[in-house]
C-alpha positions in Angstrom: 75.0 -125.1 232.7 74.4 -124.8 228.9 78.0 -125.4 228.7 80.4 -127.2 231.3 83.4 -125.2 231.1 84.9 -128.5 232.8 85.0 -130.4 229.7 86.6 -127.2 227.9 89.5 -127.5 230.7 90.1 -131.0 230.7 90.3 -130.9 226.7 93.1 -128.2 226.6 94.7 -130.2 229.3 94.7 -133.0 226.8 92.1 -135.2 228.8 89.8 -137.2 226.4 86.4 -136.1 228.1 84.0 -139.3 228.8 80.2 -137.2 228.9 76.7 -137.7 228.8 74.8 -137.4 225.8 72.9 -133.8 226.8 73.4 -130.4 225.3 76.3 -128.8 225.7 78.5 -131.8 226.3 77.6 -132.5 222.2 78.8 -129.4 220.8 82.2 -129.9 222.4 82.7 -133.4 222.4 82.6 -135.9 219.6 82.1 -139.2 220.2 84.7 -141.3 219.2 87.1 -138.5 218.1 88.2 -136.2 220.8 86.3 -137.9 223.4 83.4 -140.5 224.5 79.7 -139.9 224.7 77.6 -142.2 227.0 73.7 -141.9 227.5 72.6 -140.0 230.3 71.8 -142.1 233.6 73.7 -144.8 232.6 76.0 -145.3 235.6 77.1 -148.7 233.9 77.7 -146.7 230.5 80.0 -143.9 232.2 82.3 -146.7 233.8 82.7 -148.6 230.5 83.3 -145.5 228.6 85.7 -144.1 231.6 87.9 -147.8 231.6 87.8 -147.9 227.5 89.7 -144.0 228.0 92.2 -145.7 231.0 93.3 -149.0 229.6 93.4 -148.8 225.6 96.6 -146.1 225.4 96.3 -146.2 221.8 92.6 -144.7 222.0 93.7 -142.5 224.9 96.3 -140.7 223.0 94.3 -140.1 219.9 91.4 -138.8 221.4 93.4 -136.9 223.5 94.9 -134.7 220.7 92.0 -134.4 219.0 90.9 -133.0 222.4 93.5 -130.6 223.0 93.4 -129.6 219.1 89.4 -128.9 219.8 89.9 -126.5 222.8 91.6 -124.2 220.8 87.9 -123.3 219.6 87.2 -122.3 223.2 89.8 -120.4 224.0 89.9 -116.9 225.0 92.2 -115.0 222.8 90.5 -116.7 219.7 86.6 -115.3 221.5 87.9 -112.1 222.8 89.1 -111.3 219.3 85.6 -112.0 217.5 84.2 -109.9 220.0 86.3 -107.1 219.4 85.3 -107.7 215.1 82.1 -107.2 215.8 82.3 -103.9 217.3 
């Protein structure tokens, strides 16, 4: 997948995605604002990023709006309608 749709869902669920740094995951998520980026086949990386997200509330929250606030680029009223502009 070009695209995890997952990450999409967890940020309009308000979940501060933790992801690897590959395509896709980049043009959703940035790191340090609306969620973390880690380097790919780093299991080590992915816990640290994943316990920063659980245990510092203050970082949680922020990236979590940012998150939410970001999703509304994906959603589907806001594509459908550019779809229907261009015909």
């Amino acid at each position: 997948e070009l695209f995890p749709l997952v990450v999409a869902e967890a940020m309009a669920a308000g979940l501060p995605p933790v992801v690897t740094d590959v395509s896709g995951n980049q043009d959703a998520v940035r790191d340090g604002e609306n969620g973390l980026i880690v380097p790919p086949g780093d299991p080590e990386a992915m816990a640290a990023g994943l316990l920063r997200v659980i245990t510092d509330a203050s970082l949680r929250s922020r990236l979590a709006g940012a998150a939410r606030a970001r999703s509304a680029f994906y959603a589907w009223e806001r594509i459908s309608r550019e779809y229907l502009a261009l015909a």
